[in-house]
Structures are given as C-alpha cells and as structure tokens.
C-alpha positions in Angstrom: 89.1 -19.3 202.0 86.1 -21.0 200.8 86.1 -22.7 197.0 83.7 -19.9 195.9 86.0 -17.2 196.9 88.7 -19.2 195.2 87.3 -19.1 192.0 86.1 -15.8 192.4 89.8 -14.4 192.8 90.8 -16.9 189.5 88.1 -14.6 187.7 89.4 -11.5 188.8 92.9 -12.5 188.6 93.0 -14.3 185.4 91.9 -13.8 181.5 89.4 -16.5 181.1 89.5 -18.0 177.1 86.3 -19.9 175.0 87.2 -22.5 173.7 86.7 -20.4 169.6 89.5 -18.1 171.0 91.6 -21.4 172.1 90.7 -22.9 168.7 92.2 -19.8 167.1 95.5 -19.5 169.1 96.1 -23.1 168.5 94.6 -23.5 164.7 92.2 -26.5 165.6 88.5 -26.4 165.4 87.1 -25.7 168.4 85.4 -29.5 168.8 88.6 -30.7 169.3 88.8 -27.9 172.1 85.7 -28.9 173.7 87.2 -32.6 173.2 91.2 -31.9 174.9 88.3 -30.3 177.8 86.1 -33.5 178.2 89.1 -36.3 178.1 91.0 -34.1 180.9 93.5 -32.7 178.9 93.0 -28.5 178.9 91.7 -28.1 182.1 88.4 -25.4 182.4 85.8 -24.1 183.9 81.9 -25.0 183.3 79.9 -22.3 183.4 76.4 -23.9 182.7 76.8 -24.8 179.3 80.1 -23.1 178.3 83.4 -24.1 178.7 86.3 -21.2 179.7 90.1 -22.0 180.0 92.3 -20.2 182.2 94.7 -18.8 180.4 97.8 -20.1 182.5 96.6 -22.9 182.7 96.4 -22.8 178.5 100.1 -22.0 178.2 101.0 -25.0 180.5 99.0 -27.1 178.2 101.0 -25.8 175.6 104.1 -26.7 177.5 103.1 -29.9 178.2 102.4 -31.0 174.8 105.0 -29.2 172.8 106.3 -31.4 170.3 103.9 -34.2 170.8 100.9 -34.5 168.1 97.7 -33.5 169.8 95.7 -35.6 168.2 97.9 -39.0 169.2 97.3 -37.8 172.9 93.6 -37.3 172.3 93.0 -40.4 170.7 95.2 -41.7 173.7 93.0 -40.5 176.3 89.9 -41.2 174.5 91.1 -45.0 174.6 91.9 -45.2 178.4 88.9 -44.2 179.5 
C-alpha cells in the first residue's frame, strides 16, 4: 500500500479535528494548538495551510500528558529545539 492510499484510508477511517474544535475540547486557545502541532507534540496532518488532528491520535495525546501542565512541556520542547 502506497503512503497515499494510507492516508486516504486514515480519512475515511477516522474523524479528523481543527485545531478551534481541539481548542475547545481541551479549553486552550487554539495558538497553543497550532503551537503543541509545530513543537511535535499533537501530531496532524497539513493540508495546505490547515492543520487537522486525528482524533486517536488526540486522545493518546491526552493520555500522554494527563497530569502534567501543558504548558511546562511546551515551553520544554520549545527550549530543545
């Protein structure tokens, strides 16, 4: 399977999120969405100038960082690179 079919089955297979509906689940605004995307932390999908999140791959970012303070791990990653 090519990586073009791949992704065309994640589309079909999977709700895709913008980053203003992952802003609202999590109650952050959605710069520090687009901000968790570029620094590698909420993993998504580029389409031309718009960012979508998988939404499984959303509720293992919530997994991952239950309990820690999002914005200590942003300012984290933002310092290592």
């Amino acid at each position: 399977m090519s990586a073009k079919e791949a992704k065309i089955m994640l589309i079909n297979d999977e709700h895709l999120m913008e980053t203003s509906e992952v802003s609202k689940r999590m109650g952050i605004n959605a710069k520090m969405v687009r901000e968790l995307i570029k620094y590698g932390l909420l993993p998504a999908i580029r389409f031309r100038r718009t960012n979508k999140v998988v939404y499984s791959q959303f509720g293992d970012f919530l997994q991952k960082y239950t309990g820690k303070d999002i914005y200590d791990v942003l300012e984290a990653a933002k310092a290592a690179k």
